[in-house]
C-alpha positions as CSV (number, residue, x, y, z in Angstrom):
1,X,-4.1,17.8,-2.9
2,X,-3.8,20.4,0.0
3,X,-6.7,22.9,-1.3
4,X,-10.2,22.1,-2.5
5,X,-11.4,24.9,-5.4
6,X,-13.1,26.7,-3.0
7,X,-9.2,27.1,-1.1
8,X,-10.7,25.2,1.9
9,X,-8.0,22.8,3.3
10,X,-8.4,19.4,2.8
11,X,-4.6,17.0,2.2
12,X,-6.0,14.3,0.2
13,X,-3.7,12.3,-1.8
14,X,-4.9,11.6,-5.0
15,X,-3.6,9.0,-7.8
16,X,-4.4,9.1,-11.0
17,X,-7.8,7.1,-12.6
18,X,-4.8,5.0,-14.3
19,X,-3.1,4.1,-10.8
20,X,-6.2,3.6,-9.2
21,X,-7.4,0.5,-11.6
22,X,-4.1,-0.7,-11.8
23,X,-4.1,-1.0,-7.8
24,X,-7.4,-2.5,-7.6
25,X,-6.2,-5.4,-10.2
26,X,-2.9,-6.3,-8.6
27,X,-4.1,-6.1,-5.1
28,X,-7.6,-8.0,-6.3
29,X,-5.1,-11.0,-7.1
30,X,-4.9,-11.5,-3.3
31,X,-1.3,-11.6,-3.1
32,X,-1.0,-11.8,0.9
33,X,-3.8,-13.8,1.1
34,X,-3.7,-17.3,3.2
35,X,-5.1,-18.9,-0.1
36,X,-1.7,-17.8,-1.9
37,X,0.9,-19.8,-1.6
38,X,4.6,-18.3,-0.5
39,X,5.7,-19.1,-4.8
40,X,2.5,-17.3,-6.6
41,X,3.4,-14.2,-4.6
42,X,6.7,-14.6,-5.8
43,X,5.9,-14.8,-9.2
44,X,3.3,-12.4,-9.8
45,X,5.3,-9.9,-7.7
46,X,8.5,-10.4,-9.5
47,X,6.4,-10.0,-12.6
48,X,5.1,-6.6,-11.1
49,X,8.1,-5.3,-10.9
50,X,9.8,-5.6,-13.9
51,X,7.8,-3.4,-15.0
52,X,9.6,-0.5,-12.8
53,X,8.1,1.4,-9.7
54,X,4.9,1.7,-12.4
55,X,3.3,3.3,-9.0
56,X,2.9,0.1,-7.7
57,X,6.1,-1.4,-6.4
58,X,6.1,1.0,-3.8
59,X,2.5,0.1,-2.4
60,X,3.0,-3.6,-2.4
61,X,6.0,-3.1,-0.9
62,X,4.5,-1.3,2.0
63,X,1.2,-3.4,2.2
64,X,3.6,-7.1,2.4
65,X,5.3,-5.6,4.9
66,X,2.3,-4.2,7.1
67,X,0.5,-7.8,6.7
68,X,3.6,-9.3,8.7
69,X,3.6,-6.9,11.3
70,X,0.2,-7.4,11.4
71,X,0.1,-10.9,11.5
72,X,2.6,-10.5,14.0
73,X,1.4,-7.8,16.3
74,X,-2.7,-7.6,15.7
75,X,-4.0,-7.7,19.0
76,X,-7.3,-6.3,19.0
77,X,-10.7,-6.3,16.8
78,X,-9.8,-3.1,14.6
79,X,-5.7,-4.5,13.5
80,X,-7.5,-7.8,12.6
81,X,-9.9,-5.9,10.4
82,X,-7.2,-4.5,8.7
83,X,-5.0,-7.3,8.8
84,X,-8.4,-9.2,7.0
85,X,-9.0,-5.8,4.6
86,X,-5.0,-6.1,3.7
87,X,-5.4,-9.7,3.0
88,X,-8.6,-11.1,1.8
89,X,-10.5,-8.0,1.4
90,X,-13.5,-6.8,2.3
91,X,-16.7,-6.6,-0.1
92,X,-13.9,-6.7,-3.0
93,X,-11.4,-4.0,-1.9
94,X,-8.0,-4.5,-0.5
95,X,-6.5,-2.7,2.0
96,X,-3.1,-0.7,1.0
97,X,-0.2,-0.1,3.2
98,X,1.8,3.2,2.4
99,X,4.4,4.8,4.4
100,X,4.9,9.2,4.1
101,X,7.8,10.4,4.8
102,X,9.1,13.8,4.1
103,X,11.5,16.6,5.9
104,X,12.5,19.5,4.9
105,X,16.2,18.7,3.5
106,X,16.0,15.4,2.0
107,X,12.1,14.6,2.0
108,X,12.0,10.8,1.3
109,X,15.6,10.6,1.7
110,X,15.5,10.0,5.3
111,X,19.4,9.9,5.6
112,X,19.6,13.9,4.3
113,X,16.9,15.1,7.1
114,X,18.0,16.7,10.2
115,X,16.7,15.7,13.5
């Protein structure tokens, strides 16, 4: 959402009531948590995904991927917290990775933008 109703600027993205719960379930199963092992989040994200992208595919994809940089790279107080948010969650909510790409030509096709 670029534009309030008032036409004040404000780029918010905004999912759907629908996307939002079904986020909040997944991710509440604690997937890339310590307390998971390596063959639950196998399972339970294969299962995700048959269902198609279903909006959620994408941000698991982006979240498992953030935890192992993070686990990799977190260095200081804040990447921990976000590392622990993205994990185990904090006062029952999970951190989501996401990734935004866009350009001109191709958008999320990265290989069609020009540099």
């Amino acid at each position: 959402m670029q534009y309030d109703g008032m036409n004040h600027r404000i780029d918010r993205v905004v999912h759907p009531l629908d996307m939002e719960i079904t986020e909040r379930e997944i991710f509440a199963e604690g997937l890339f948590s310590a307390h998971t092992s390596a063959w639950k989040q196998l399972v339970k994200m294969y299962l995700v995904f048959q269902n198609g992208e279903a909006c959620i595919a994408c941000p698991l994809t982006c979240t498992e991927g953030m935890v192992e940089l993070l686990r990799k790279y977190a260095d200081t107080p804040e990447l921990r917290r976000i590392l622990t948010h993205c994990t185990e969650g904090i006062d029952g909510s999970f951190g989501i990775g996401a990734q935004y790409l866009s350009g001109m030509q191709g958008g999320s096709d990265v290989q069609q933008n020009l540099l």
